[in-house]
C-alpha positions, 0 to 999 in steps of 0.5 A: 515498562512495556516497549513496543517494537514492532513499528513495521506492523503499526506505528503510533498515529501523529497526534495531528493526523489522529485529528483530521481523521476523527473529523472526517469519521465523526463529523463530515463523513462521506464516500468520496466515491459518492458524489452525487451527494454534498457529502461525498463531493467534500470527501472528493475533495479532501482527498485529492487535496490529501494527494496533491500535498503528499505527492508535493512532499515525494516530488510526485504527481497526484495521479502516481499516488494510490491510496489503498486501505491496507498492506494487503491491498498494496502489495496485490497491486505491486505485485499482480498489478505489475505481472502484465508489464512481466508477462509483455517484457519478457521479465518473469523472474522473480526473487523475495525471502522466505520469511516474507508476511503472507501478504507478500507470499501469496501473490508470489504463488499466484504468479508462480502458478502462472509461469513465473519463476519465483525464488525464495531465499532463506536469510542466514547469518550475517557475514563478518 
């Protein structure tokens, strides 16, 4: 018997979300970024509808939710989209681990080369 452990990196996709996506990817497909074409205006649609309904569920406003395409993406936005509010608030400390995923560690380093101070702490053990 195999387990899978590794829930951080993926996840088994709910059976009704693998639906709505398969649909979209095979049978009304469309760059919601297009909208000059009817396929396009439904994917707009689809989307901002997807938006309202999460942002209901984390009492949120639709235009507080960004959509990303990956880990990666999410974190250069957290982590250099914020580096102006740092830079203009006198706020450029900044204090992550060492075992970070690359994704993460990267941007640190970016920031670092431009003035920030990062901090990389190393876990140990547990205290009892």
């Amino acid at each position: 018997m195999t387990v899978y452990l590794d829930s951080a990196a993926t996840t088994r996709v709910d059976p009704r979300v693998a639906e709505v996506v398969l649909h979209w990817m095979t049978s009304e497909f469309g760059n919601a970024g297009s909208r000059t074409h009817d396929w396009g205006t439904r994917a707009k649609r689809c989307v901002q509808q997807a938006r309202e309904q999460l942002a209901g569920q984390l009492n949120a406003t639709a235009s507080e939710l960004i959509f990303t395409s990956g880990a990666t993406e999410s974190n250069n936005i957290a982590l250099l989209g914020l580096a102006p509010h740092g830079e203009n608030h006198a706020r450029r400390h900044i204090i992550s681990s060492t075992i970070e995923h690359k994704a993460v560690l990267e941007p640190l380093e970016h920031l670092a080369s431009r003035g920030f101070e990062v901090d990389l702490i190393s876990p140990g053990p547990l205290a009892e």
